[in-house]
C-alpha positions as a printed NumPy array, in Angstrom:
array([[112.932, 113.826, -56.527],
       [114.084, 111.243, -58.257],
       [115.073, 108.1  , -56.129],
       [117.967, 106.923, -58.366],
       [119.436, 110.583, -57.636],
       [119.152, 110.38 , -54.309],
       [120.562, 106.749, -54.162],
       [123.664, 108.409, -55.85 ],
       [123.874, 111.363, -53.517],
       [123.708, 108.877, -50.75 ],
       [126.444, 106.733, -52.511],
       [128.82 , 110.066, -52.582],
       [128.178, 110.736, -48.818],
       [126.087, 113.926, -49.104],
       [124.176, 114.826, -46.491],
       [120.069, 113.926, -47.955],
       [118.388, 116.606, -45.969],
       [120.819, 119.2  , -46.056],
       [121.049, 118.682, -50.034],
       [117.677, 118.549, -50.32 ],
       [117.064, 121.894, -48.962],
       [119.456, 123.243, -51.221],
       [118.136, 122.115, -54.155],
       [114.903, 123.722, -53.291],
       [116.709, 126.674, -52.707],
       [118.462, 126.864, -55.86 ],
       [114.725, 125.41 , -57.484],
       [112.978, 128.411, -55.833],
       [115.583, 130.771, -57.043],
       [115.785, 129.857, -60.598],
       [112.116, 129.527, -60.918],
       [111.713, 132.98 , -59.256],
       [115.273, 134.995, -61.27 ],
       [115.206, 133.031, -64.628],
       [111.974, 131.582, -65.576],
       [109.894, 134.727, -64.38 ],
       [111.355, 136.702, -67.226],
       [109.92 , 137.452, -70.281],
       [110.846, 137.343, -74.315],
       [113.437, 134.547, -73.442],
       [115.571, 132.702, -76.669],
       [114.185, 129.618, -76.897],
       [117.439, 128.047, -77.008],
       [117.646, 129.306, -73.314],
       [115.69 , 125.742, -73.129],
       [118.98 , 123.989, -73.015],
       [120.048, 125.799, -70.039],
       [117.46 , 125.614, -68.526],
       [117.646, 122.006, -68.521],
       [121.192, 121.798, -67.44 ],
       [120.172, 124.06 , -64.491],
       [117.262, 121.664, -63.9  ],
       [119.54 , 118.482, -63.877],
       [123.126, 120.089, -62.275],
       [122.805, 117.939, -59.528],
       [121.233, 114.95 , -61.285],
       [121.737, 113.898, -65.001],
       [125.431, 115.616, -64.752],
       [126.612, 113.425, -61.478],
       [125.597, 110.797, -63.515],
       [127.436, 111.275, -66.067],
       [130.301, 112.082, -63.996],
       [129.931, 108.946, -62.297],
       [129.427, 106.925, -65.553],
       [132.851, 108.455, -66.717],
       [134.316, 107.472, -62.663],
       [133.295, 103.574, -63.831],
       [134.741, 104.147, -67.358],
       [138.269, 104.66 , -65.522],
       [137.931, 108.719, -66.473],
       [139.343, 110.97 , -63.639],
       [137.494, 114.163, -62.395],
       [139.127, 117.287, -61.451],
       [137.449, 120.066, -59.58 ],
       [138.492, 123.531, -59.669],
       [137.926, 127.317, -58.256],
       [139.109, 129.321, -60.789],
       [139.852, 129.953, -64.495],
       [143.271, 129.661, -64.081],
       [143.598, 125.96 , -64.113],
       [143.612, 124.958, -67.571],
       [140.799, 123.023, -69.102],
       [143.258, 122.329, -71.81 ],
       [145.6  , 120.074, -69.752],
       [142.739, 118.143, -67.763],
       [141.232, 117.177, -71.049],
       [144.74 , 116.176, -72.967],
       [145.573, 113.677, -69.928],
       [141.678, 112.032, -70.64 ],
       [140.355, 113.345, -67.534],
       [137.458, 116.108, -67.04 ],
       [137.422, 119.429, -65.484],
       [134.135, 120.392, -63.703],
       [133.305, 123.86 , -61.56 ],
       [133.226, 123.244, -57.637],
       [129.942, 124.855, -55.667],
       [130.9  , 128.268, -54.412],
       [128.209, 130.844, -55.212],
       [126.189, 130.859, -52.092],
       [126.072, 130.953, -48.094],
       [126.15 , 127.199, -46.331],
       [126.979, 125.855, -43.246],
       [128.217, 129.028, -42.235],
       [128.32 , 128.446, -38.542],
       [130.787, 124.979, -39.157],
       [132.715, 127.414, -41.638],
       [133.483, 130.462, -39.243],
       [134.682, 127.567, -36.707],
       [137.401, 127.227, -39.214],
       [138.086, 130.592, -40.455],
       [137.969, 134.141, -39.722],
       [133.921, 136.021, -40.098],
       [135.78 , 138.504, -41.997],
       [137.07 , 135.922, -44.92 ],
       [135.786, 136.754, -48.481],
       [131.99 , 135.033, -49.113],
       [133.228, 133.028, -51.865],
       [136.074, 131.068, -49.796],
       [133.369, 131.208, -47.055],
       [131.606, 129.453, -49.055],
       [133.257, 126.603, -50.901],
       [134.122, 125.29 , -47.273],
       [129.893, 125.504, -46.547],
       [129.545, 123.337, -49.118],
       [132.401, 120.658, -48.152],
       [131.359, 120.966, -44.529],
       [127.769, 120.757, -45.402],
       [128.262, 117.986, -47.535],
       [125.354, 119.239, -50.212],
       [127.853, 119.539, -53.138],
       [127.978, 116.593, -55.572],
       [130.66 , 117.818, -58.139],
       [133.097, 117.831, -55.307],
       [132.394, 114.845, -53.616],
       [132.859, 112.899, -56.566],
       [136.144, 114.743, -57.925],
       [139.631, 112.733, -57.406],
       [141.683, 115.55 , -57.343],
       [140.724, 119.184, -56.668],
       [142.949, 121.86 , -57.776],
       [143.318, 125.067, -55.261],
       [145.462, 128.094, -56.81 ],
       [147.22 , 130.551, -54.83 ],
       [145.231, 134.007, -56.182],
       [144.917, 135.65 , -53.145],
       [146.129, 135.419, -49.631],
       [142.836, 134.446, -48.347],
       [142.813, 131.241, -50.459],
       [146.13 , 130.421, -50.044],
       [146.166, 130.17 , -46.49 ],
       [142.419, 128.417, -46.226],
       [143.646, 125.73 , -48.694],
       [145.993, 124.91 , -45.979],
       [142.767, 124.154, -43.572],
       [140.837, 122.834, -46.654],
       [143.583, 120.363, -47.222],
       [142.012, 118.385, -44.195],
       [138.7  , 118.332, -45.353],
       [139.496, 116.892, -48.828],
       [141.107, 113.27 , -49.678],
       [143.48 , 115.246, -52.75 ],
       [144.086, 118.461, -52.853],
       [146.777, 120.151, -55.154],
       [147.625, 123.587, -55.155],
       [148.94 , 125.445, -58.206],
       [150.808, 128.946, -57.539],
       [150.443, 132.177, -59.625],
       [152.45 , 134.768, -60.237],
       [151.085, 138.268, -58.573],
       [152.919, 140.272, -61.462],
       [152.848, 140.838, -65.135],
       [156.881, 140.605, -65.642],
       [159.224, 138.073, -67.328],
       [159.724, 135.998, -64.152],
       [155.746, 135.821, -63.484],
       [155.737, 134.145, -66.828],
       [158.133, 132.047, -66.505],
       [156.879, 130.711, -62.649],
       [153.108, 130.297, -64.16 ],
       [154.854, 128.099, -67.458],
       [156.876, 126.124, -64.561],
       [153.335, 125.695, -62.671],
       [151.84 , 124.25 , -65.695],
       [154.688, 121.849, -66.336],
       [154.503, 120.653, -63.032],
       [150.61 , 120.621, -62.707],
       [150.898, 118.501, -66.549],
       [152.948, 116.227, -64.363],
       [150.383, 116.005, -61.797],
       [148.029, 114.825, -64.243],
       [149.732, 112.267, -65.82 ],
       [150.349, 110.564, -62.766],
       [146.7  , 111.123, -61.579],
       [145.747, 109.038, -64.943],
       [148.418, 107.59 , -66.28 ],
       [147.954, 109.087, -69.728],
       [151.204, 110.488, -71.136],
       [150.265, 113.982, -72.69 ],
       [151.672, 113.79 , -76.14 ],
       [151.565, 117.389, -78.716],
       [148.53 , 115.572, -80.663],
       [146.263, 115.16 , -77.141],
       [147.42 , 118.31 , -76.075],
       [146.842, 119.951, -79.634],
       [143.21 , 118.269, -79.19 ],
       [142.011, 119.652, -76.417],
       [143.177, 123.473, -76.961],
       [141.188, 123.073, -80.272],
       [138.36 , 121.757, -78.358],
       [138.908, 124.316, -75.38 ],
       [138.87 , 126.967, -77.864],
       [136.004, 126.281, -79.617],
       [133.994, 126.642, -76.132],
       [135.469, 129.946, -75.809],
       [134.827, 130.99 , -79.16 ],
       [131.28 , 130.107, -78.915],
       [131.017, 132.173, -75.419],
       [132.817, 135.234, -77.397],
       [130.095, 134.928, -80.176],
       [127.239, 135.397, -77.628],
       [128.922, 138.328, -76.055],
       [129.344, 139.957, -79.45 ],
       [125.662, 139.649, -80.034],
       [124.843, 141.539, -76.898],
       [126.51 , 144.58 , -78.439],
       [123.287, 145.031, -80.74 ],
       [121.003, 147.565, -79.857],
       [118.076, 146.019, -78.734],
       [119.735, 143.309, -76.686],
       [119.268, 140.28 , -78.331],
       [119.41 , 138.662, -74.776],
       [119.376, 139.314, -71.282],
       [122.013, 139.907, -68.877],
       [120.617, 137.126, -66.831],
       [120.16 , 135.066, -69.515],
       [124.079, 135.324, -70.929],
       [124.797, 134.977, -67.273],
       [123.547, 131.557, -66.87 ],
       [125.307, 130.24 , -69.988],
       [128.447, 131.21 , -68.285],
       [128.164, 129.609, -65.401],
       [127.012, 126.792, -67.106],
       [129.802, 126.107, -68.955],
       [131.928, 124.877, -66.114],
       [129.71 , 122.666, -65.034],
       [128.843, 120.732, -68.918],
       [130.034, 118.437, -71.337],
       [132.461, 121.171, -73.909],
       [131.62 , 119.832, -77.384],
       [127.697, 119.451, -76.228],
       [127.653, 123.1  , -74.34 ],
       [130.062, 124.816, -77.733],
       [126.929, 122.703, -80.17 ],
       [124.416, 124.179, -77.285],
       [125.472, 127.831, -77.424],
       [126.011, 128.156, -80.951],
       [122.5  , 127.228, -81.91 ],
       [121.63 , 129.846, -79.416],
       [123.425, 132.316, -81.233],
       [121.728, 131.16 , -84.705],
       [118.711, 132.041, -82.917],
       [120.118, 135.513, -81.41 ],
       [121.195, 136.874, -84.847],
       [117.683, 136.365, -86.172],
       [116.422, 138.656, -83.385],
       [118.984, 140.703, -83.891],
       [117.975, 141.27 , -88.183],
       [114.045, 141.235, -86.732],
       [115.36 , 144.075, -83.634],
       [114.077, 142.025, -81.384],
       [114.617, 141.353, -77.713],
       [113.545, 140.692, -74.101],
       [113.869, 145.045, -73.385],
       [112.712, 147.804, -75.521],
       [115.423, 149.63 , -77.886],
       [117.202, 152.515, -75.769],
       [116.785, 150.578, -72.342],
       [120.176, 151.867, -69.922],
       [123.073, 149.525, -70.691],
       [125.085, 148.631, -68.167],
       [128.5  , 146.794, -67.923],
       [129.022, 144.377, -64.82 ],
       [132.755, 144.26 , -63.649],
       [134.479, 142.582, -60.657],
       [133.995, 139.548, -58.511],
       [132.971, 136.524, -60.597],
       [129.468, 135.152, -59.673],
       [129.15 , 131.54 , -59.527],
       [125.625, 129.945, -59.196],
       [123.334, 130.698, -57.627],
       [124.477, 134.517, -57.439],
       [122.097, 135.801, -59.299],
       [121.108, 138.97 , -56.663],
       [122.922, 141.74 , -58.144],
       [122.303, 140.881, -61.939],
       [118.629, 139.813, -60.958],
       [117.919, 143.725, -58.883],
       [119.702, 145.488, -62.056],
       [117.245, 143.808, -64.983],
       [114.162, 144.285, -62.839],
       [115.068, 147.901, -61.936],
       [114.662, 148.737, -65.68 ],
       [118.085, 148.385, -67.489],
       [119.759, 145.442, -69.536],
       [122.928, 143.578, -68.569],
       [125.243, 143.925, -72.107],
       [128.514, 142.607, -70.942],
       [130.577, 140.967, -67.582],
       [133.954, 141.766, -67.032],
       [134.962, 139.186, -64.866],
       [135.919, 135.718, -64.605],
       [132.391, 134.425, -65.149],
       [132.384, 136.233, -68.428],
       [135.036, 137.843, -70.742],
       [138.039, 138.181, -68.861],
       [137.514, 134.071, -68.302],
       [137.28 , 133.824, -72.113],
       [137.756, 136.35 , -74.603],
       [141.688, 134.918, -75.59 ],
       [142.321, 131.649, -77.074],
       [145.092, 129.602, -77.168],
       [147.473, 129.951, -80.245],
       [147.45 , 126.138, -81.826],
       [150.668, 127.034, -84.084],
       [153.168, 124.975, -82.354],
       [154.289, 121.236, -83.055],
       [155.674, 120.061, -79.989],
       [154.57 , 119.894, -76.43 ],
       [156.708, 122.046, -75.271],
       [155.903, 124.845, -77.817],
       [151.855, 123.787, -77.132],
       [152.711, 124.566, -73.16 ],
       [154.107, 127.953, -73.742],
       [151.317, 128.888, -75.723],
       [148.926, 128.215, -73.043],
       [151.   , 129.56 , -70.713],
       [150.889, 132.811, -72.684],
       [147.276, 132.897, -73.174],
       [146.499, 132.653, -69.349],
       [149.133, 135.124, -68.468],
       [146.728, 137.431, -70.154],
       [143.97 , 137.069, -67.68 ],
       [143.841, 140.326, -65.969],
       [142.939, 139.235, -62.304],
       [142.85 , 141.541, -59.768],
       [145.409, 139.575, -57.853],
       [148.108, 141.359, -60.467],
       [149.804, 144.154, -58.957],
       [149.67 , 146.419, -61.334],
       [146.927, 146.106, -63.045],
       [146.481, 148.181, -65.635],
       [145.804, 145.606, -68.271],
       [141.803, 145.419, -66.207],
       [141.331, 149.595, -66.419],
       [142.092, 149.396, -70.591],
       [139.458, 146.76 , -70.831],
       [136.92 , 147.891, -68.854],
       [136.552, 151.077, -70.637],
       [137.292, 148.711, -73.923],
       [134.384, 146.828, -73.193],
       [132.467, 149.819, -72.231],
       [132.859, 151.052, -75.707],
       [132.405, 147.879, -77.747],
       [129.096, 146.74 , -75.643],
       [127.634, 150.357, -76.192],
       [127.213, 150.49 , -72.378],
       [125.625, 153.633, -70.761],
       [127.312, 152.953, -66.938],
       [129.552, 150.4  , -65.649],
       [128.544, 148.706, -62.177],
       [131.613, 147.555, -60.003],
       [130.761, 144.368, -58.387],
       [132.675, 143.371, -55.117],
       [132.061, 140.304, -52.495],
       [132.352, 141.81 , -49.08 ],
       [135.888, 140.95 , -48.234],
       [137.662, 140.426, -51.435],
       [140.705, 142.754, -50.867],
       [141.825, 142.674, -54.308],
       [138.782, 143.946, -56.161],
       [137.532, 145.553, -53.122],
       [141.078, 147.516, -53.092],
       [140.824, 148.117, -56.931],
       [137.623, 148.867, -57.272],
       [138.866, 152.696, -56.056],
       [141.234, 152.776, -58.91 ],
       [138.321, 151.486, -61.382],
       [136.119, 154.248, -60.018],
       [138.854, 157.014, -60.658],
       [139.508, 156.222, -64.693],
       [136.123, 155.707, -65.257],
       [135.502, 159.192, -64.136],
       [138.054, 160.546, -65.922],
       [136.481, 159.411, -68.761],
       [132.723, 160.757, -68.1  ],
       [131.651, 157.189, -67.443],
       [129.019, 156.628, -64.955],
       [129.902, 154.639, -62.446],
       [128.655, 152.592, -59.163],
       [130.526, 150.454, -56.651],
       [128.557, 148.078, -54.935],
       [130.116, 145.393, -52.459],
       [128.038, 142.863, -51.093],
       [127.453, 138.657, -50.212],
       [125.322, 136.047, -50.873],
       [122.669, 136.917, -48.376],
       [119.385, 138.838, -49.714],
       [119.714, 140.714, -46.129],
       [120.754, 144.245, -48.187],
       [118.955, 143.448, -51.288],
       [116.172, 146.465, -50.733],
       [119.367, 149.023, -49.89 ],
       [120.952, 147.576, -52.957],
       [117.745, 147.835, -55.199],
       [117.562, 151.5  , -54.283],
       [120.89 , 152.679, -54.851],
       [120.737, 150.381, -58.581],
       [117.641, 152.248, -59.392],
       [118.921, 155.466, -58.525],
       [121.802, 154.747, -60.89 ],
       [119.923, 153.566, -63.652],
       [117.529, 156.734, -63.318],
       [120.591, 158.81 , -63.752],
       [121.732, 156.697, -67.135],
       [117.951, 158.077, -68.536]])
């Protein structure tokens, strides 16, 4: 490893042994999930390289930016806007939260039976093995579900600045206007974290910048519509999760030249599975690296991934935010409105999530939708019941899985994802 690296990881108070086994952990796994698979773009090369240097090149740029006077802001979720980080000349980076860590420290804090993915952004704070957040000034929590709002009141202890946004929990007039008072105050927040005023010309900057990352995201999903898949599931997948961990303008330039390369395979009907391989829509939990299990059992049981609906995939990006207005003001409402639309399962109702899914189940020619929950999760755990019922009201085949980050069910899993898939032939 190199010795620079580890002088920085050192420098940001990560524990050296502890981080190094988790590197090789998340080595071993990508090696094993990603680079084992065949007929891969070779603009997955990027990617791969990103993956390769997460913990390396990217701290260093981070930290480079630190010594430039640049503030870093760590978030959980796709609700805190990229759009306002960016306008007040600070960067917004993904926090580690995709895998088990430290998990006797954590359940000496909370509860066994708290969701995997709170569960586990305290392993990695506890652990001390995750550089983005050691190195963020600010992290932003957001009240989603009841599980995270009351562990960011222990998490507020572990952390030097923590700020916590609340969300509305339903789609009416005064959920709208609580989320646009949220933003206000969390544009606030960031002005005095960096003493940049955010003026309608920054602000108008980064939503254009913002939404070309998301454009470029919805252009890859579009491609995976074709028939062969142009891609893998896995593949699509990792550029996801990638992009809240990169540079925007170098991972939009990144994924579009991926794209160039998909629509030639897509004239030549080419692709990493045969023509007629099952198609199957993911929807639920979002999976932050390194949860790769479920997608990784699905592809190697003999079907392709076409489409996520979830936070790590459309539902995180498939709106934009409208650029029309002049002032600040008008620019806030705007991105007020276009987050609104995220159709989380913490909304009660939800019906917005049922009309996609079987949306996206149409437009991604999917055979069967799989419903993806982390052990847990009330929300989508709750929901998933309610997804289940309209899809089968529709003819769709469906399967609900709810799992962790632990391989311990992976076999049981494996055989009740082949079973499905041998149904879909």
């Amino acid at each position: 490893m190199n010795d620079n690296y580890r002088t920085m990881w050192k420098d940001l108070g990560l524990d050296l042994n502890a981080h190094d086994m988790l590197l090789e952990v998340l080595g071993k796994g990508y090696t094993d999930i990603y680079l084992s698979q065949g007929g891969r773009p070779a603009g997955m090369g990027y990617f791969d390289f990103v993956m390769s240097e997460v913990h390396g090149l990217r701290i260093k740029e981070l930290l480079d930016e630190k010594a430039a006077g640049r503030k870093i802001v760590g978030s959980y979720c796709v609700f805190v806007p990229e759009e306002i980080v960016l306008a007040a000349n600070a960067t917004l980076v993904g926090l580690c939260s995709g895998a088990e860590f430290a998990t006797d420290a954590v359940e000496k804090l909370l509860p066994r039976n708290t969701c995997a993915l709170i569960k586990s952004s305290f392993g990695f704070k506890l652990g001390k093995v995750c550089p983005f957040l050691e190195c963020a000034d600010m992290i932003v929590g957001e009240n989603t579900c009841d599980g995270k709002k009351k562990s960011y009141e222990i998490f507020n202890d572990l952390v030097p600045q923590l700020y916590v946004m609340d969300l509305p929990q339903m789609k009416s007039s005064a959920g709208k206007a609580l989320l646009k008072s949220e933003y206000d105050r969390f544009k606030e927040e960031m002005e005095r974290l960096t003493g940049v005023t955010i003026d309608a010309d920054r602000l108008k900057q980064s939503i254009d910048l913002v939404n070309a990352k998301r454009k470029a995201i919805h252009r890859l999903s579009v491609l995976r519509k074709f028939n062969p898949a142009p891609i893998s599931g896995l593949d699509a997948l990792l550029a996801n999760q990638v992009s809240f961990y990169d540079n925007p303008a170098r991972f939009t330039e990144s994924v579009n030249k991926l794209c160039d390369e998909l629509e030639n395979r897509v004239k030549d009907k080419t692709g990493p599975f045969p023509a007629n391989t099952p198609r199957i829509l993911i929807s639920g939990c979002p999976m932050a690296v390194p949860n790769w299990k479920l997608p990784w059992l699905i592809e190697t049981s003999g079907a392709v991934i076409v489409g996520e609906e979830s936070c790590v995939g459309e539902r995180g990006t498939r709106n934009l935010v409208n650029t029309n207005g002049n002032t600040v003001d008008e620019l806030m409402n705007a991105i007020t409105d276009r987050y609104f639309e995220i159709d989380c399962a913490v909304f009660t109702p939800n019906p917005d999530r049922l009309q996609h899914i079987l949306e996206m189940k149409e437009a991604y020619n999917a055979d069967g939708v799989i419903h993806y929950g982390l052990q847990f999760c009330q929300p989508y755990a709750i929901e998933s019941g309610r997804v289940e019922k309209t899809l089968q009201a529709k003819n769709v085949p469906v399967l609900c899985v709810e799992t962790d980050y632990s391989q311990a069910d992976a076999a049981q899993l494996k055989t009740r994802v082949e079973a499905f898939i041998e149904m879909l032939k």
